[in-house]
PDB file of N, CA, C and O in Angstrom:
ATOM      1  N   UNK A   1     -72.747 -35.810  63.649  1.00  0.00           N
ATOM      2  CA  UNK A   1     -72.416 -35.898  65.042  1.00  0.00           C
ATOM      3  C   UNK A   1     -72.053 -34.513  65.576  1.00  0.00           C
ATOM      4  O   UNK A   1     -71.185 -33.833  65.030  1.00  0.00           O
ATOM      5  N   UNK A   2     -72.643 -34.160  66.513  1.00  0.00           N
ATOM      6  CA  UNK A   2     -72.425 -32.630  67.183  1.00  0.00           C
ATOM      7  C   UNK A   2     -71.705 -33.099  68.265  1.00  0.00           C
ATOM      8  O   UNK A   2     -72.064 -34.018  69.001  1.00  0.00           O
ATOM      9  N   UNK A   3     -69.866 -31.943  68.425  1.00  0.00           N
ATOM     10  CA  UNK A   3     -69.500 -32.408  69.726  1.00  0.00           C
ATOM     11  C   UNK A   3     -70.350 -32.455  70.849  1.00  0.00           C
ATOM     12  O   UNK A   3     -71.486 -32.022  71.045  1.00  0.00           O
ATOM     13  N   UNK A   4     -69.627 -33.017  71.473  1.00  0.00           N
ATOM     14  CA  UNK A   4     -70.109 -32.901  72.917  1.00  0.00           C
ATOM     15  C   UNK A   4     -69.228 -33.301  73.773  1.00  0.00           C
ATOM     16  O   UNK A   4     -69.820 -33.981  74.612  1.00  0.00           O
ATOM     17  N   UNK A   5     -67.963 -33.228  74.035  1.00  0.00           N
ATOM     18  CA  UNK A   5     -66.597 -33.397  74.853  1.00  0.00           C
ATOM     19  C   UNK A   5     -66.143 -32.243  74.704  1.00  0.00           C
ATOM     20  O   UNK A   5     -66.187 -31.741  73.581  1.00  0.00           O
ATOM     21  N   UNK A   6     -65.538 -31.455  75.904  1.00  0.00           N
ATOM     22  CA  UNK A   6     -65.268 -30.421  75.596  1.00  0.00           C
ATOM     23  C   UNK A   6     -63.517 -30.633  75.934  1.00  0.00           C
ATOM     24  O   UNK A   6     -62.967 -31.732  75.995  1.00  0.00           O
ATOM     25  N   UNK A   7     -62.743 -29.114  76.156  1.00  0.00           N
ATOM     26  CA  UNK A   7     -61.140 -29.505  76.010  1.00  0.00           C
ATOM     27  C   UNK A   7     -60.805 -30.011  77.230  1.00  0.00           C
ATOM     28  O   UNK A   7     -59.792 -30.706  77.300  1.00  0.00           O
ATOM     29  N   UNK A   8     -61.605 -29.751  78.431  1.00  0.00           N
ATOM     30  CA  UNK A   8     -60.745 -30.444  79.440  1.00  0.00           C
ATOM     31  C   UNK A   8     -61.347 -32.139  79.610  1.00  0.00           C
ATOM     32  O   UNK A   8     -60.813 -33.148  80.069  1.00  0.00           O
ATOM     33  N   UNK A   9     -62.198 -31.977  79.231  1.00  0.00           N
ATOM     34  CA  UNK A   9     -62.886 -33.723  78.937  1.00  0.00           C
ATOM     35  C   UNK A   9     -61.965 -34.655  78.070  1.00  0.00           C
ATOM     36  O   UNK A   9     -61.655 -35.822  78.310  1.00  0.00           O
ATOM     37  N   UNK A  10     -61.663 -34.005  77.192  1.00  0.00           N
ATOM     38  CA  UNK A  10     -60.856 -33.996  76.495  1.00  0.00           C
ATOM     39  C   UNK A  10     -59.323 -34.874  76.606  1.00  0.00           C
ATOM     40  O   UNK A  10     -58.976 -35.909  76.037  1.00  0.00           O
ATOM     41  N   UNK A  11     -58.820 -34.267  77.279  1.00  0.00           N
ATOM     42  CA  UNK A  11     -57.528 -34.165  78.090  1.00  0.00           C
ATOM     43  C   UNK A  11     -57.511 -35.081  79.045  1.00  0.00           C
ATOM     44  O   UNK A  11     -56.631 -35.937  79.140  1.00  0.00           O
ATOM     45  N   UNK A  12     -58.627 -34.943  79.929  1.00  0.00           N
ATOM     46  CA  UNK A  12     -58.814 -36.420  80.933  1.00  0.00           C
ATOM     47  C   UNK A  12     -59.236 -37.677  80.452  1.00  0.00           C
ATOM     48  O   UNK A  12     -59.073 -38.589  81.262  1.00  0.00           O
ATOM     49  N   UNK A  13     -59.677 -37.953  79.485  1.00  0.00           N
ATOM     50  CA  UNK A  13     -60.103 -39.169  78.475  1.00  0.00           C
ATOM     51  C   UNK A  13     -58.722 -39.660  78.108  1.00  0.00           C
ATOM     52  O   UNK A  13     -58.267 -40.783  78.322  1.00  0.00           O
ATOM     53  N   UNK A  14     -57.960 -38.350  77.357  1.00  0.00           N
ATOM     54  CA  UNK A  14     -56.560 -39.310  76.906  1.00  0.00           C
ATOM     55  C   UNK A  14     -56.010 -39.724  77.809  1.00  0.00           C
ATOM     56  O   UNK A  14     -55.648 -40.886  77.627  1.00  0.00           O
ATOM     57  N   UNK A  15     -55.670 -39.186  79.060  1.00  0.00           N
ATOM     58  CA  UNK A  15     -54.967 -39.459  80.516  1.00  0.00           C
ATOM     59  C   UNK A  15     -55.313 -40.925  81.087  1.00  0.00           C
ATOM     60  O   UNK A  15     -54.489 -41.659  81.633  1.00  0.00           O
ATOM     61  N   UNK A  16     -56.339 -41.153  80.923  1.00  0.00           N
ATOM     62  CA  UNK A  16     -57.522 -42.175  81.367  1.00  0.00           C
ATOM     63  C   UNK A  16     -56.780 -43.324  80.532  1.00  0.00           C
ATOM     64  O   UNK A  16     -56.029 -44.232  80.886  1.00  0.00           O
ATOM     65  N   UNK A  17     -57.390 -42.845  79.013  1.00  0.00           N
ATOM     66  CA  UNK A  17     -56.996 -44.233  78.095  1.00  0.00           C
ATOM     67  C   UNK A  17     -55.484 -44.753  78.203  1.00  0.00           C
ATOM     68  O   UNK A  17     -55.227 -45.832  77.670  1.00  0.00           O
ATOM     69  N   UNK A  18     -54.271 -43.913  78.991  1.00  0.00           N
ATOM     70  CA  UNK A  18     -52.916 -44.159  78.507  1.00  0.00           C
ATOM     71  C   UNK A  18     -52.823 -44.726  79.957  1.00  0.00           C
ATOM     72  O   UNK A  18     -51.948 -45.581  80.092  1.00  0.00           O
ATOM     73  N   UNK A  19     -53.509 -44.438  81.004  1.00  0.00           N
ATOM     74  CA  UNK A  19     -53.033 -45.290  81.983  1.00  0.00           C
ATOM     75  C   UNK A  19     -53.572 -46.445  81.843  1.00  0.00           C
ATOM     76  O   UNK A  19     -52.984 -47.371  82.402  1.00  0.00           O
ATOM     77  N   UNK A  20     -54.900 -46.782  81.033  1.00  0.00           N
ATOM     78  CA  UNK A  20     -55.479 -48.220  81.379  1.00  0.00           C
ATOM     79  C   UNK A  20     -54.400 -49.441  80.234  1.00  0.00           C
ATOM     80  O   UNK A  20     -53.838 -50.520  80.422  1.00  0.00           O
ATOM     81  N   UNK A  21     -54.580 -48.407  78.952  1.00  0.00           N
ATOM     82  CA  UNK A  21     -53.293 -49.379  78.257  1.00  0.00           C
ATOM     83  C   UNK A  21     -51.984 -49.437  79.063  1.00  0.00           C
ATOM     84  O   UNK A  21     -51.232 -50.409  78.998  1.00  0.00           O
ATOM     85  N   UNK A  22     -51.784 -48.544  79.693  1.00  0.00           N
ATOM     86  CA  UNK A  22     -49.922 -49.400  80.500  1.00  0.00           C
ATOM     87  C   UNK A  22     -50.587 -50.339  81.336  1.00  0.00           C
ATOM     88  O   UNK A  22     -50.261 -51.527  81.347  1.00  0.00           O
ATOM     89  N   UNK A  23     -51.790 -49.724  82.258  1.00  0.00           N
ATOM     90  CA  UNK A  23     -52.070 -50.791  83.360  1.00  0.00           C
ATOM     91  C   UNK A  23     -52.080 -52.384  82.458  1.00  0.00           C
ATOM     92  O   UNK A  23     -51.612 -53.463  82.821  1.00  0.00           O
ATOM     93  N   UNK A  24     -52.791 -52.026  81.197  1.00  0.00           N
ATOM     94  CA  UNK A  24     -52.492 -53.635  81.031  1.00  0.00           C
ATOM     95  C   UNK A  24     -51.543 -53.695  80.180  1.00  0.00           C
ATOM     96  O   UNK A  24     -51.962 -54.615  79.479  1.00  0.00           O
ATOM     97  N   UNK A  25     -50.655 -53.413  79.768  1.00  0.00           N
ATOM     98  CA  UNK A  25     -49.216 -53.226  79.289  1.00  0.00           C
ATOM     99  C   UNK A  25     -48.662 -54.157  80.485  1.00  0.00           C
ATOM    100  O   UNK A  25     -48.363 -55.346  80.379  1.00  0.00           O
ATOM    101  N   UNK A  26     -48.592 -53.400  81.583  1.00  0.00           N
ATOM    102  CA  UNK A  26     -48.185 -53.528  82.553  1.00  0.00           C
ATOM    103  C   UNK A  26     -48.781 -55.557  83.312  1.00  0.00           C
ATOM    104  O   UNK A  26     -48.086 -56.564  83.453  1.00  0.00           O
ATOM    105  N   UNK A  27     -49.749 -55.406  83.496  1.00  0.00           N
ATOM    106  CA  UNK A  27     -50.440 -56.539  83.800  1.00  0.00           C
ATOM    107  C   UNK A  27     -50.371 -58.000  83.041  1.00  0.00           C
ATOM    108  O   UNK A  27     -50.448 -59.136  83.507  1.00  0.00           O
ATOM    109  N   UNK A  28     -50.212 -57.579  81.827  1.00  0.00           N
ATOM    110  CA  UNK A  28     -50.212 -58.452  80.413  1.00  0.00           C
ATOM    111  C   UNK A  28     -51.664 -59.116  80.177  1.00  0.00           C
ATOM    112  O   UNK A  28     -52.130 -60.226  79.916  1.00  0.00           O
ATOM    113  N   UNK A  29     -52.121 -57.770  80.423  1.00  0.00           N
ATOM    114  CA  UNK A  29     -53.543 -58.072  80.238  1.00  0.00           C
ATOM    115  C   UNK A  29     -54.544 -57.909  79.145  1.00  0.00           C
ATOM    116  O   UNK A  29     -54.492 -56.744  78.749  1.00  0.00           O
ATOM    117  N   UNK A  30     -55.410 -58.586  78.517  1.00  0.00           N
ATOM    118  CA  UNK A  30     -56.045 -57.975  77.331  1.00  0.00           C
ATOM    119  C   UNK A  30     -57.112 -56.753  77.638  1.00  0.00           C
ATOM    120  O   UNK A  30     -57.770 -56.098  76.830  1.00  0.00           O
ATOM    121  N   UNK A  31     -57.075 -56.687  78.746  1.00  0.00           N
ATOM    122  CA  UNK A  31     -58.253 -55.616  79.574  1.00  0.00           C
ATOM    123  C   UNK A  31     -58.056 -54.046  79.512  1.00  0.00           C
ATOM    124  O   UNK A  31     -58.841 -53.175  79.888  1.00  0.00           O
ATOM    125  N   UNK A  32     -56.719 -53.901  78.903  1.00  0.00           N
ATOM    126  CA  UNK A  32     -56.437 -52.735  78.503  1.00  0.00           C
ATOM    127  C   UNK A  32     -56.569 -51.966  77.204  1.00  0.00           C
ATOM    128  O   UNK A  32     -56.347 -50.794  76.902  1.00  0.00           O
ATOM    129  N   UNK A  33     -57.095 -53.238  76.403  1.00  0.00           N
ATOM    130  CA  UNK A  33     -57.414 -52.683  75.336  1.00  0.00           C
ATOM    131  C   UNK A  33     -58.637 -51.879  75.018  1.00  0.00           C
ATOM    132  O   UNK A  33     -58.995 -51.455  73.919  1.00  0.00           O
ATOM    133  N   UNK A  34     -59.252 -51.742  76.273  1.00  0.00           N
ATOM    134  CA  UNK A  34     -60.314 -50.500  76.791  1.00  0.00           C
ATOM    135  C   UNK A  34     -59.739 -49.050  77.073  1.00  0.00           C
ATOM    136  O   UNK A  34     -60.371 -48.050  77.414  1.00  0.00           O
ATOM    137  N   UNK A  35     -58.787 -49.148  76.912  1.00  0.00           N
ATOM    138  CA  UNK A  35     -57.895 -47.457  77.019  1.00  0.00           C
ATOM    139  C   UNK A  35     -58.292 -47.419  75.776  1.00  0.00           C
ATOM    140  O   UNK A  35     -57.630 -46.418  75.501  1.00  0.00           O
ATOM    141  N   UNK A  36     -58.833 -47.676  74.765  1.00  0.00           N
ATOM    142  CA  UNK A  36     -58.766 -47.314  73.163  1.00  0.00           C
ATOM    143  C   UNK A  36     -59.928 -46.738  73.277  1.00  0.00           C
ATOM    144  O   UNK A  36     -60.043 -45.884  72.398  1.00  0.00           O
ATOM    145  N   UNK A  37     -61.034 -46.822  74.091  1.00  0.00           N
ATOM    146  CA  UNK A  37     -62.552 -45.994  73.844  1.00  0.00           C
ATOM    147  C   UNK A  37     -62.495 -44.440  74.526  1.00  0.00           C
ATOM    148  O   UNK A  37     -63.170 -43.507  74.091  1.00  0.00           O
ATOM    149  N   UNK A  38     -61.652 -44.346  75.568  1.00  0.00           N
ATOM    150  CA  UNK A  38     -61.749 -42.725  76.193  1.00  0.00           C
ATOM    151  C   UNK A  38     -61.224 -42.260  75.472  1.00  0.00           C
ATOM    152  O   UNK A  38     -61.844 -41.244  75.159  1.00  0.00           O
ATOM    153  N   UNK A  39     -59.464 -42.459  74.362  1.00  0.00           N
ATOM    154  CA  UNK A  39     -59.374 -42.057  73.485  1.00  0.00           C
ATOM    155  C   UNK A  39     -59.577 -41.642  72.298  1.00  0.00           C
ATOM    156  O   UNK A  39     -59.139 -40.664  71.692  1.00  0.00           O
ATOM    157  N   UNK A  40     -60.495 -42.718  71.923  1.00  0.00           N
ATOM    158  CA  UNK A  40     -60.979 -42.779  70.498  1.00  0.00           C
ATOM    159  C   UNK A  40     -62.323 -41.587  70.556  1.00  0.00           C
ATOM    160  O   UNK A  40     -62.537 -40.843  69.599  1.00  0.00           O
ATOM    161  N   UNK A  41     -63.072 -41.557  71.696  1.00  0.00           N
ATOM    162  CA  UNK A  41     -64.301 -40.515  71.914  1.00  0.00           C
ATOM    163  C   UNK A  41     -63.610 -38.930  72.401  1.00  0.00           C
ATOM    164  O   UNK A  41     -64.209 -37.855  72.363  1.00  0.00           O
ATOM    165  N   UNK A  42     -62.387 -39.131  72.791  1.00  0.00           N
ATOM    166  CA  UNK A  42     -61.707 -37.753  72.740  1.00  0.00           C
ATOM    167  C   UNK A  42     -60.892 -37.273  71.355  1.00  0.00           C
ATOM    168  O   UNK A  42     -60.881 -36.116  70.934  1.00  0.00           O
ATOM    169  N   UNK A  43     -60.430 -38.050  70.937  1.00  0.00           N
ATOM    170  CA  UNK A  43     -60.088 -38.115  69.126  1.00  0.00           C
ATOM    171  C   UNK A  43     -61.273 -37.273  68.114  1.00  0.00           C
ATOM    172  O   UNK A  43     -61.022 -36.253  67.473  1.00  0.00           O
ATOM    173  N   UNK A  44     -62.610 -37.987  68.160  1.00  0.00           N
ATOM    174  CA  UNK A  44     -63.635 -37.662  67.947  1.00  0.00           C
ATOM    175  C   UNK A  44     -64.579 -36.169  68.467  1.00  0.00           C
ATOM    176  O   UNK A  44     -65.183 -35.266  67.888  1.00  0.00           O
ATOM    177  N   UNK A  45     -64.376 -36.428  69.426  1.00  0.00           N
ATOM    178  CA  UNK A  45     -65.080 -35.105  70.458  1.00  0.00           C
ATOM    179  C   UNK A  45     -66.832 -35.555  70.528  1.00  0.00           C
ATOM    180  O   UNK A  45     -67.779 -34.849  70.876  1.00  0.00           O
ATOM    181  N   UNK A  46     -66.824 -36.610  70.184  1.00  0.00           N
ATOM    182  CA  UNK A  46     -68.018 -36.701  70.700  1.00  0.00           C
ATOM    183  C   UNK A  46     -67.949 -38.853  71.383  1.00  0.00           C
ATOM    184  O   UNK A  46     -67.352 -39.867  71.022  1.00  0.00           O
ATOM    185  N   UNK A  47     -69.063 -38.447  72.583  1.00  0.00           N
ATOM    186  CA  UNK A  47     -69.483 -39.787  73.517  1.00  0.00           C
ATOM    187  C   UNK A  47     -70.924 -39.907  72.897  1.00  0.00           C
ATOM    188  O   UNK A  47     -71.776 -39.029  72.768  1.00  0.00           O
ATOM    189  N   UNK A  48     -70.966 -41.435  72.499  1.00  0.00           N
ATOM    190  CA  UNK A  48     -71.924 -41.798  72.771  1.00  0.00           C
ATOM    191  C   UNK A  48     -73.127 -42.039  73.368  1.00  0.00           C
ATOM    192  O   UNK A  48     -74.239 -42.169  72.857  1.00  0.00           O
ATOM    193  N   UNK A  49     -72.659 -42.099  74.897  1.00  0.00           N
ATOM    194  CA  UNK A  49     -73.464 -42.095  76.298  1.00  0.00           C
ATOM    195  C   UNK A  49     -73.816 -40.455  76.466  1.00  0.00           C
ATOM    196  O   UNK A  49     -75.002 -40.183  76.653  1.00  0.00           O
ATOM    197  N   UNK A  50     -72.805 -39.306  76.406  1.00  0.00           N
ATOM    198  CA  UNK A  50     -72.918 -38.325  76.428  1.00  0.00           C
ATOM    199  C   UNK A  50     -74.513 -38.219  75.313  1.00  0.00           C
ATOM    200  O   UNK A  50     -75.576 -37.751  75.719  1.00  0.00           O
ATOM    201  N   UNK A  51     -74.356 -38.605  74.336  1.00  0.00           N
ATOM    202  CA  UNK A  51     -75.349 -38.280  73.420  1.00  0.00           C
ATOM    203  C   UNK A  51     -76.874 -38.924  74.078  1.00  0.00           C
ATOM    204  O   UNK A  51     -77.826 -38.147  74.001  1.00  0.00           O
ATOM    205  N   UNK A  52     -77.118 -40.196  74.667  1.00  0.00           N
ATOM    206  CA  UNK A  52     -77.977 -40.933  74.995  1.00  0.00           C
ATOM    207  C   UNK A  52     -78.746 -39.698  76.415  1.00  0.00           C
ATOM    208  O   UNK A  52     -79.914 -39.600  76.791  1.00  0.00           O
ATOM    209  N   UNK A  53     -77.735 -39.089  76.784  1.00  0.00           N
ATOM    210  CA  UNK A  53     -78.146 -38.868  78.778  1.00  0.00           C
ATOM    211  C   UNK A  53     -78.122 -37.375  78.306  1.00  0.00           C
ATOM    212  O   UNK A  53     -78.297 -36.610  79.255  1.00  0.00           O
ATOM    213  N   UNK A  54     -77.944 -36.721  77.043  1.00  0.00           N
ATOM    214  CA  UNK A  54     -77.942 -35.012  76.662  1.00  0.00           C
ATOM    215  C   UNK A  54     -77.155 -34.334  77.644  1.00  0.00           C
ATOM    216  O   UNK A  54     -77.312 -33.322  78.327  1.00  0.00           O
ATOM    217  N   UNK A  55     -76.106 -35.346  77.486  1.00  0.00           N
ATOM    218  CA  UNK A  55     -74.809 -34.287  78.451  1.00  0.00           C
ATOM    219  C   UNK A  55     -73.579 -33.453  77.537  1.00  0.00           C
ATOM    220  O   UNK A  55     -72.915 -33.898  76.601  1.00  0.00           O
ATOM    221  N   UNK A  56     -73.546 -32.435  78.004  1.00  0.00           N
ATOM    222  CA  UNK A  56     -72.270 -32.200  76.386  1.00  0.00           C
ATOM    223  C   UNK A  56     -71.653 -31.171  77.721  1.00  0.00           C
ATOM    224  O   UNK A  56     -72.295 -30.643  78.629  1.00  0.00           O
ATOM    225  N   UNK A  57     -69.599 -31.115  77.327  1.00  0.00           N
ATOM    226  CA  UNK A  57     -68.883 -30.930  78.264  1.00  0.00           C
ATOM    227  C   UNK A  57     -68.385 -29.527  77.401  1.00  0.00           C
ATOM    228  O   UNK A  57     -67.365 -28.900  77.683  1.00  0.00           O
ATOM    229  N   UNK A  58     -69.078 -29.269  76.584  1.00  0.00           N
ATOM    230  CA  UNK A  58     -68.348 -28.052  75.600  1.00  0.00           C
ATOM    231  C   UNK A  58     -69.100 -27.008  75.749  1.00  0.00           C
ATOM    232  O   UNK A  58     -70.329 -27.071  75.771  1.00  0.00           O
ATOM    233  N   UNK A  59     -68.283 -25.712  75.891  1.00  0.00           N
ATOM    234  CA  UNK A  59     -68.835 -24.265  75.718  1.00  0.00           C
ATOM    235  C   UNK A  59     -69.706 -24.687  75.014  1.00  0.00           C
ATOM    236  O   UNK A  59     -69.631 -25.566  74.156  1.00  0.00           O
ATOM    237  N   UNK A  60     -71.028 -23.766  75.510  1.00  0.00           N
ATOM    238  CA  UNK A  60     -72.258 -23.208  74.733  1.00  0.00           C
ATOM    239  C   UNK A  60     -71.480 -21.694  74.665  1.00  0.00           C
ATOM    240  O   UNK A  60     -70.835 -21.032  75.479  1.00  0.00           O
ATOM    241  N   UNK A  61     -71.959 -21.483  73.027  1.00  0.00           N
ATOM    242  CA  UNK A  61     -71.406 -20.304  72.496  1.00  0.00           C
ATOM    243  C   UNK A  61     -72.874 -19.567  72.388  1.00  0.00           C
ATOM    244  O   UNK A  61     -73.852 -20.293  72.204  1.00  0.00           O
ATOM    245  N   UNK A  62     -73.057 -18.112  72.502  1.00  0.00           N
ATOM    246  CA  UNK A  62     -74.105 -17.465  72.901  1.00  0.00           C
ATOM    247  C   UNK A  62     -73.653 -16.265  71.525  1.00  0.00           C
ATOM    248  O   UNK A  62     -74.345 -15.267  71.324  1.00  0.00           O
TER     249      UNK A  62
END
């Protein structure tokens, strides 16, 4: 797997995943247990979809 999330992608993925788990923290909802994928692909440094559409959010090093 070659990254392809870069650090500020990064950073907004975890932001993302921690509000959707309180939102359903918050809600008492099982729908939050979708905060676990922006995290888990920022954990990783690499997206799936990113890989499918040849998008990558990381310095190209020259």
């Amino acid at each position: 797997m070659k990254k392809n999330v870069g650090n500020a992608d990064k950073m907004l993925r975890i932001i993302i995943g921690i509000a959707v788990i309180g939102a359903g923290v918050y809600y008492q909802s099982w729908w939050g247990a979708i905060g676990v994928i922006p995290i888990a692909t920022a954990v990783m440094n690499f997206c799936p979809a990113y890989a499918i559409f040849g998008i990558s959010s990381t310095k190209e090093s020259s």
